[in-house]
C-alpha positions in Angstrom: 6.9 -7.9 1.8 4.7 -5.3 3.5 4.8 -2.9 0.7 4.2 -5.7 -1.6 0.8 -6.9 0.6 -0.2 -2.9 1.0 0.1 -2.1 -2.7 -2.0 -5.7 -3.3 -4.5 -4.8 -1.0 -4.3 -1.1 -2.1 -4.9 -2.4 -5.8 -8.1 -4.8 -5.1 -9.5 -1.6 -3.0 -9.0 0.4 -5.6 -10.5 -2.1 -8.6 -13.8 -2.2 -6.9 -14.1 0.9 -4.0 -11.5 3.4 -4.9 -12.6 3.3 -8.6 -15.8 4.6 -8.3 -15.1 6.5 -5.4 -12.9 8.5 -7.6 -16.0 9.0 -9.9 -18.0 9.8 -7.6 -15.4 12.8 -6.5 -15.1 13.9 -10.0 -18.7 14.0 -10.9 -18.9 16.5 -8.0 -17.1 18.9 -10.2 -17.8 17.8 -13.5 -20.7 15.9 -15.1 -22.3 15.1 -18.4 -26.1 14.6 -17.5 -28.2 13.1 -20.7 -30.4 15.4 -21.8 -33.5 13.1 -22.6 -36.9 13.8 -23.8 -39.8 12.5 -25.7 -38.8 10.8 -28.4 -40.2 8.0 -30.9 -38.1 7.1 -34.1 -38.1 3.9 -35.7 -37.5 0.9 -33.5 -36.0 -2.3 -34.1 -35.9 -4.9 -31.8 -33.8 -8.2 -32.0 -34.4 -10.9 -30.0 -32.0 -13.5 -30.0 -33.1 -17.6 -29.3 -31.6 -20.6 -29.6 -33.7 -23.6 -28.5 -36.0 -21.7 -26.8 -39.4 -23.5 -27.1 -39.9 -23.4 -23.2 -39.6 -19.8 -22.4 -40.3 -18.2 -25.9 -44.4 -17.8 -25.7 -43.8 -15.6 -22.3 -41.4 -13.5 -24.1 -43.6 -12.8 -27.2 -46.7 -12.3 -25.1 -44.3 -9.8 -22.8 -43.0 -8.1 -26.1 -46.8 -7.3 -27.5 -47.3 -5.5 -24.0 -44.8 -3.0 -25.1 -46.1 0.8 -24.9 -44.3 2.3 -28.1 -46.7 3.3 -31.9 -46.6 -0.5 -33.3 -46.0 1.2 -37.0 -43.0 2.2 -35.5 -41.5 -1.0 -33.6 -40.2 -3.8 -35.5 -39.5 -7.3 -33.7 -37.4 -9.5 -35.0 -36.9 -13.1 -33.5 -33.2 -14.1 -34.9 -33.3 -18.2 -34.2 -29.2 -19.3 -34.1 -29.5 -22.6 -35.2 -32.8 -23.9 -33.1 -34.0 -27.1 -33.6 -36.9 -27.5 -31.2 -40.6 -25.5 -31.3 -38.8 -22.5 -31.6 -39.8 -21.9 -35.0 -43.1 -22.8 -35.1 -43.8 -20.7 -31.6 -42.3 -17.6 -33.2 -44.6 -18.1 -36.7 -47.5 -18.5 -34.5 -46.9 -15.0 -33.7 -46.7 -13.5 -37.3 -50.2 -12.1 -37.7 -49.0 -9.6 -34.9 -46.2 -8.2 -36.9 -43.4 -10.4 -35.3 -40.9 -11.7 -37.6 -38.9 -14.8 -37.8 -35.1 -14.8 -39.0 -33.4 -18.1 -39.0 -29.9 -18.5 -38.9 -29.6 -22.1 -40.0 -26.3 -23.0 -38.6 -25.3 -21.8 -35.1 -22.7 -19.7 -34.7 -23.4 -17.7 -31.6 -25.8 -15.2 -30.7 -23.6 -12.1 -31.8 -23.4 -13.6 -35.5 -27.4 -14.2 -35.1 -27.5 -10.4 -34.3 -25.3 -9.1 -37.0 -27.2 -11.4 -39.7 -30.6 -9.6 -38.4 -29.0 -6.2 -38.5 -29.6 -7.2 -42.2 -33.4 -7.4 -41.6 -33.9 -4.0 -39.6 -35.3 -0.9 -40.6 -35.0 1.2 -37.4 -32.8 4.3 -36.6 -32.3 2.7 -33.1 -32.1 -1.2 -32.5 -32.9 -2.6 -29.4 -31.2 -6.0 -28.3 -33.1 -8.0 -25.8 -33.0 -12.2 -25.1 -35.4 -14.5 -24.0 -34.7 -14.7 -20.5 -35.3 -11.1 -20.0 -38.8 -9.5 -19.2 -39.3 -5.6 -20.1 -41.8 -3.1 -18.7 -44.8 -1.8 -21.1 -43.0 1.9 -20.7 -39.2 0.0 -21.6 -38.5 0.5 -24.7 -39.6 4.2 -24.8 -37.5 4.7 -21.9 -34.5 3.2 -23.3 -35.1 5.2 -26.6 -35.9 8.4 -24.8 -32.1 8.7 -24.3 -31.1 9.1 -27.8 -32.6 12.6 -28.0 -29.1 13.6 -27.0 -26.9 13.1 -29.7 -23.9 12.2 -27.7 -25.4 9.4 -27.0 -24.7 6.2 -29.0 -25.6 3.4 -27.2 -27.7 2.6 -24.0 -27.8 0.0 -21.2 -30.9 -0.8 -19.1 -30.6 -1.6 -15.3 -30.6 -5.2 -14.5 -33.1 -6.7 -11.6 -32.2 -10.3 -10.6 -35.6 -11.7 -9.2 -34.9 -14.3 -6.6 -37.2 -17.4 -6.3 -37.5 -17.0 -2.9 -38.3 -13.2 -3.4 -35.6 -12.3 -1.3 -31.9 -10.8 -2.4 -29.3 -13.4 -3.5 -25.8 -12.8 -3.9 -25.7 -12.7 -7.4 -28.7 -9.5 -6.5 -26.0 -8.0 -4.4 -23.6 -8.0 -7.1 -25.4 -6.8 -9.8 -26.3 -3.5 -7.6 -23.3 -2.6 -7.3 -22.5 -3.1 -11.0 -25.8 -1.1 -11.6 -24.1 2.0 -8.9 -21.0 1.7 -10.8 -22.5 2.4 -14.3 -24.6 4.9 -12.9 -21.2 7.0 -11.7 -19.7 5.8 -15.4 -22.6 7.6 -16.9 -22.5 11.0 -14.5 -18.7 11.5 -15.3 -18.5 10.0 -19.0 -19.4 6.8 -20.4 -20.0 3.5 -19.4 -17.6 0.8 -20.2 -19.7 -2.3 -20.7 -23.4 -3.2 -21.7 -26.5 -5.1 -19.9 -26.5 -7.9 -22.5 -29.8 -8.9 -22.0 -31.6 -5.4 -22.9 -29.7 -2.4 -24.0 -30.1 -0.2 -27.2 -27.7 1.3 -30.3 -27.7 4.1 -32.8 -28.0 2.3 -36.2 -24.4 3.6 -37.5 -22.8 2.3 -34.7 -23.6 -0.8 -35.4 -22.4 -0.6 -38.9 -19.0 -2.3 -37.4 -20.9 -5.5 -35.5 -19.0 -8.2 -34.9 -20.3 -11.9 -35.4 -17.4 -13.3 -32.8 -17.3 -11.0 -29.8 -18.9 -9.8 -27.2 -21.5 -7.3 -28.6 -22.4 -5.7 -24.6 -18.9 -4.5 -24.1 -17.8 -4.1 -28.2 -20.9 -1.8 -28.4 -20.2 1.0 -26.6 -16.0 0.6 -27.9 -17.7 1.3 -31.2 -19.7 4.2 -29.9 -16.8 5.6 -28.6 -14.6 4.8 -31.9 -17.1 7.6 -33.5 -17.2 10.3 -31.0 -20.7 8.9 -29.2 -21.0 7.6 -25.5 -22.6 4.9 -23.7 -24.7 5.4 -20.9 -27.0 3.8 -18.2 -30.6 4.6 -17.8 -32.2 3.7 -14.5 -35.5 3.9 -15.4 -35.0 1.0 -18.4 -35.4 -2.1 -16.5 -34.7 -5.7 -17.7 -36.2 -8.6 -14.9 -34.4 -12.2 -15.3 -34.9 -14.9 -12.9 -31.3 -15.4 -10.5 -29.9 -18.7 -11.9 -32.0 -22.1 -11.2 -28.5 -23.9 -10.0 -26.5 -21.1 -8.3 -23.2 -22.9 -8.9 -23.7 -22.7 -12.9 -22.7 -19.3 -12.1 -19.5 -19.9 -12.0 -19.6 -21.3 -15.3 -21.4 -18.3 -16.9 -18.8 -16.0 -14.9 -15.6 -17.7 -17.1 -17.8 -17.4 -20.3 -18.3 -14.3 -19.7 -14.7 -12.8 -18.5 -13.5 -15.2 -21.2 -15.3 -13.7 -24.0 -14.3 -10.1 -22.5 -10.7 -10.5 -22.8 -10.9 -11.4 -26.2 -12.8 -8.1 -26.7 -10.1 -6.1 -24.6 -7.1 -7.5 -26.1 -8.5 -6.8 -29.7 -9.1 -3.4 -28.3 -6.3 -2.2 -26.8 -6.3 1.2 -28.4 -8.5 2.3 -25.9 -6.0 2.3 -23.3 -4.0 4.9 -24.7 -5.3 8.0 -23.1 -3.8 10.6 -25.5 -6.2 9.3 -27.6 -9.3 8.4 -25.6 -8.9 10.5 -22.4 -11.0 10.0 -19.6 -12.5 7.0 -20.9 -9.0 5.3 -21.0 -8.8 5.0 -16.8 -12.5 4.0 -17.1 -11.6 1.0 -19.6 -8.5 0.2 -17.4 -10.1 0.2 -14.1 -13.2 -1.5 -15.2 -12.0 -3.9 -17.3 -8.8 -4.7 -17.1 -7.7 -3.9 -13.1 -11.0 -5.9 -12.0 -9.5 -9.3 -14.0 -6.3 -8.7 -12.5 -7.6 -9.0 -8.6 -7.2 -12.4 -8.7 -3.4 -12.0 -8.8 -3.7 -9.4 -6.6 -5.4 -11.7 -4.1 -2.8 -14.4 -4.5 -0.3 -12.4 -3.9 -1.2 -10.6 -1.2 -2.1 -13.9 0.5 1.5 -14.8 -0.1 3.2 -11.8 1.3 0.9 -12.2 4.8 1.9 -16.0 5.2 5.7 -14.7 5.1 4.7 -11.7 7.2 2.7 -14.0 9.6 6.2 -16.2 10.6 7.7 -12.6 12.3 5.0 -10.9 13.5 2.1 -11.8 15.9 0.1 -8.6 14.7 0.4 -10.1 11.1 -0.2 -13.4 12.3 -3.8 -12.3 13.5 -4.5 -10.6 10.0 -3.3 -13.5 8.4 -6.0 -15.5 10.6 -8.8 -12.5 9.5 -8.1 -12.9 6.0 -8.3 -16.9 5.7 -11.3 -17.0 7.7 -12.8 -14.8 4.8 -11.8 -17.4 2.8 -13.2 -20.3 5.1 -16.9 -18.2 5.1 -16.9 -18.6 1.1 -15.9 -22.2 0.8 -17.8 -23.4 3.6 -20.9 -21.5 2.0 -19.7 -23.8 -1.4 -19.0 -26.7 0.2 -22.3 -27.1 2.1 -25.5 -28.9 0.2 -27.9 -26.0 0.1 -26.3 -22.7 -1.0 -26.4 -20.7 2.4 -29.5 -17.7 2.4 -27.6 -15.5 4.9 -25.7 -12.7 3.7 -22.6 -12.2 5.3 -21.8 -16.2 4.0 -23.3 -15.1 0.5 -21.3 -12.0 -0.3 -18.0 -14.2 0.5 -19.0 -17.1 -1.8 -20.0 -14.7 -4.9 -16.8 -12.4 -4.7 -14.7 -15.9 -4.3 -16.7 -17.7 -6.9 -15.9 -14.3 -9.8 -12.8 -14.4 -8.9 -12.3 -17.9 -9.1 -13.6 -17.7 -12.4 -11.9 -15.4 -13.9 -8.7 -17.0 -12.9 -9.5 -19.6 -15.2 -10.8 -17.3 -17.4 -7.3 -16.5 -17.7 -5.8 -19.8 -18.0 -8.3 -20.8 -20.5 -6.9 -17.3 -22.4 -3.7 -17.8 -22.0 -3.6 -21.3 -23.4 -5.6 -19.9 -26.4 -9.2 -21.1 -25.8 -11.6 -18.7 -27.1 -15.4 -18.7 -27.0 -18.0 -17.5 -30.0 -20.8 -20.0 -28.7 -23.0 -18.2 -26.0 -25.4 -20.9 -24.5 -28.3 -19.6 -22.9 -28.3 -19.6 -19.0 -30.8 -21.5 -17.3 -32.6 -20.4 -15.1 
């Protein structure tokens, strides 16, 4: 039992410290720096919307802000299946080069994205959603990266703006996702995509899929044809923290749910013969991170049985439940706490949580094509 609650505890360490510790070791030996540079081919950038008539305008009036040679940015609105203003919000716009696509049936925003592919022109596409504001200097910073032809697809950095104006725990989270990428990008390649705003060469996205994940399938298809994927610091994409915190959890098994399908049809990339370095990435990232949650129960298992013959295990048994107490008094309580030692407890029980069901809802053969846009 005490090697079986080490090597749990070992394994959860590992999935979110040890991993990127381990990059950050290597990458003191051995990195692959992106060698970017000017750089302004054609652009086409997809913006995907479904019932969007509240929050469209801003992102139109945001998008004709953009710093980059307008003969050589195309923006395309792809609607999937809208039946509000959408429509008529988006033609208002046409007389500054925006263009409507209208798929007239929904069927998920990565078929809406394929379908434009059909429409674009550009040697790079840009995917961005409504949600997300950019900075005038964005997409030339995003694009910037492609001047090094290992390159094949890009993800911007992620700032969650909290309505209060201070950090929230969903904030916390996504910086360490955004240190983690950065390390990912040093040693190799990323694993996984900022859905709301990252980039692609055109021939990588010759293999789209309508039906999964396009963040995370992306930069498997980059790496399919010898390219990378990489994080760029300096491409930023601003998106309000959720407007009901505990519709996070919600978005966090739509998310995980939508992943496994993508890592299960992709297994491949696990075989390091083939794939190398990229292999442990895809592993720890991916597949080791969904697997904490058995690694939790488990080693919460082994400490109860530990806890009945030893009073030194008995007091870490006490440790680790009141970890547990923090996060689900923090849920239980009527106004999400502000303080951050209950916050960072609530969000890492609240993932997990999540992606145990996730798992469940994967296991019994759920899968989910249908992205509905957060609110926030």
């Amino acid at each position: 039992m005490e090697i079986i609650l080490i090597l749990s505890l070992l394994l959860v360490f590992h999935a979110y410290f040890g991993y990127p510790l381990t990059l950050k070791f290597i990458s003191l030996f051995s990195s692959r720096p992106v060698k970017k540079e000017a750089y302004q081919p054609h652009v086409s950038l997809v913006i995907t919307a479904c019932n969007e008539e509240r929050r469209i305008r801003e992102k139109l009036e945001n998008t004709l802000e953009i710093d980059y040679p307008r003969e050589k940015l195309q923006v395309i609105v792809a609607s999937d299946g809208s039946t509000d203003g959408t429509h008529e919000i988006v033609e208002s716009y046409a007389q500054h080069g925006i263009e409507l696509f209208v798929c007239p049936v929904r069927r998920g925003k990565e078929n809406a994205q394929k379908e434009a592919l059909q429409r674009t022109s550009g040697e790079i596409i840009v995917f961005s959603d409504v949600a997300t504001r950019l900075d005038s200097h964005g997409i030339s910073q995003i694009v910037s990266n492609f001047a090094d032809p290992t390159v094949g697809c890009v993800s911007s950095v992620d700032r969650v703006i909290g309505r209060d104006g201070k950090p929230c725990g969903e904030g916390f989270y996504v910086r360490y996702e955004m240190w983690l990428r950065k390390l990912e990008s040093r040693v190799y390649s990323l694993v996984g995509l900022s859905g709301s705003f990252f980039a692609a060469r055109k021939e990588v996205c010759r293999d789209f899929s309508g039906d999964m994940q396009s963040d995370f399938r992306t930069v498997l298809a980059s790496i399919r044809i010898g390219l990378r994927g990489i994080s760029d610091p300096e491409a930023i994409g601003y998106y309000q923290d959720i407007s009901d915190s505990r519709r996070e959890f919600d978005r966090k098994v739509r998310t995980v749910l939508r992943g496994l399908t993508v890592l299960f049809h992709n297994l491949e990339f696990l075989n390091a013969a083939r794939y190398g370095f990229f292999s442990y990435e895809y592993f720890c990232h991916k597949l080791l991170r969904w697997l904490v949650p058995l690694f939790l129960f488990t080693a919460l298992a082994a400490h109860i049985t530990l806890s009945f013959s030893s009073g030194f295990f008995t007091a870490l048994l006490l440790i680790h439940l009141g970890f547990y107490a923090i996060a689900i008094t923090g849920w239980l309580a009527k106004t999400l706490p502000t303080n951050v030692l209950l916050k960072i407890p609530l969000y890492f029980l609240t993932v997990n949580s999540a992606i145990l069901v996730a798992w469940w809802q994967f296991v019994r053969g759920k899968r989910m094509v249908m992205w509905s846009p957060t609110q926030r």
